[in-house]
PLY file of the C-alpha trace (Angstrom):
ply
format ascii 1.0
element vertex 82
property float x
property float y
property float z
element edge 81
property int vertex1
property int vertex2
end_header
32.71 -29.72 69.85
31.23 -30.48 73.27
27.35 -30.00 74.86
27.17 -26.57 76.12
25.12 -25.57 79.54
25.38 -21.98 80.44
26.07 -21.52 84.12
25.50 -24.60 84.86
21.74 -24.65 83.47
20.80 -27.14 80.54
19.71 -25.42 77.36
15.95 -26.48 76.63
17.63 -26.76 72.89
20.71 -29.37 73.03
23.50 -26.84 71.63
26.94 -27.19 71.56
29.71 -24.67 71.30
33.05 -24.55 69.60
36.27 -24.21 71.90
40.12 -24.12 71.65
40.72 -25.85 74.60
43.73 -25.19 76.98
44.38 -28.40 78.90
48.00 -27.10 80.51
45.67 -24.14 82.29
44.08 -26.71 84.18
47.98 -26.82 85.89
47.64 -23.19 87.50
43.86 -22.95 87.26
42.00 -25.95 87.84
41.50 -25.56 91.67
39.95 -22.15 91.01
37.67 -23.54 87.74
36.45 -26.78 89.97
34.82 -24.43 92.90
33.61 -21.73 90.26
32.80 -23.28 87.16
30.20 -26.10 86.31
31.23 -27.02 83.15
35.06 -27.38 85.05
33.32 -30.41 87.35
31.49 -31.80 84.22
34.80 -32.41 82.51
35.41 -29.36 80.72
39.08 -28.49 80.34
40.24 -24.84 80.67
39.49 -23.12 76.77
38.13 -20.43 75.10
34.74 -20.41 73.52
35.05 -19.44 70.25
31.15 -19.66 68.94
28.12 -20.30 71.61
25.78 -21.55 70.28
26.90 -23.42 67.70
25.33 -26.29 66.78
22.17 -28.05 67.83
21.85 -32.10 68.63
20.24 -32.78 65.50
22.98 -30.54 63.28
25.91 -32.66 64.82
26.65 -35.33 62.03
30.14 -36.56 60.72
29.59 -34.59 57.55
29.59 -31.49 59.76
31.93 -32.39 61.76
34.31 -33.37 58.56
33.55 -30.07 57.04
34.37 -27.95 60.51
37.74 -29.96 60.56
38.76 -29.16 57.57
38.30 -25.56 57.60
39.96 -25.12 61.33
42.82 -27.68 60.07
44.07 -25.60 57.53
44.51 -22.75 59.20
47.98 -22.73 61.26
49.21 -22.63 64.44
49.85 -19.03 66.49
51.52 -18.43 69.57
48.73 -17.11 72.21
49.28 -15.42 75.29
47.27 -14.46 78.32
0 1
1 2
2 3
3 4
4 5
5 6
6 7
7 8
8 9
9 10
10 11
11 12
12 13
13 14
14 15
15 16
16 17
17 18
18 19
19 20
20 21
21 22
22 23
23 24
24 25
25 26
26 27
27 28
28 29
29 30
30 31
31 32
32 33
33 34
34 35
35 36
36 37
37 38
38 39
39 40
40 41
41 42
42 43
43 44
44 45
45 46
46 47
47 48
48 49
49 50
50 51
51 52
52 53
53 54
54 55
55 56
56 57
57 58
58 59
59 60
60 61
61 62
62 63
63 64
64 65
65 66
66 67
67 68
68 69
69 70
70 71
71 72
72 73
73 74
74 75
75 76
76 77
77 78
78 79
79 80
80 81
């Protein structure tokens, strides 16, 4: 779960959204992402949002965060392809 911005704006709510990130994408697209994307310069690895928005600053606990793990955790892994 990271802070979300929405073309590179600041939400006047801190949200967050939920990702599946794709960190070897970076590889072939991470020149492309770091001139197009702000979230790309801000750290962001190359993903998929799932859920936007999904949580705000004040939701974000470890209970929550222990709850969302162990739904997502159970469920298993699946080849993806773009």
């Amino acid at each position: 779960m990271v802070p979300a911005t929405r073309r590179g704006r600041t939400p006047s709510v801190p949200t967050s959204a939920l990702v599946v990130a794709f960190p070897a994408l970076d590889e072939a697209l991470g020149d492309l992402r770091h001139q197009l994307d702000p979230a790309a310069r801000a750290g962001m690895p190359a993903h998929v949002t799932v859920i936007f928005p999904f949580a705000t600053a004040t939701s974000r606990n470890p209970a929550t965060l222990e709850r969302l793990e162990s739904r997502i955790g159970a469920i298993p892994t699946f080849p993806v392809v773009f």
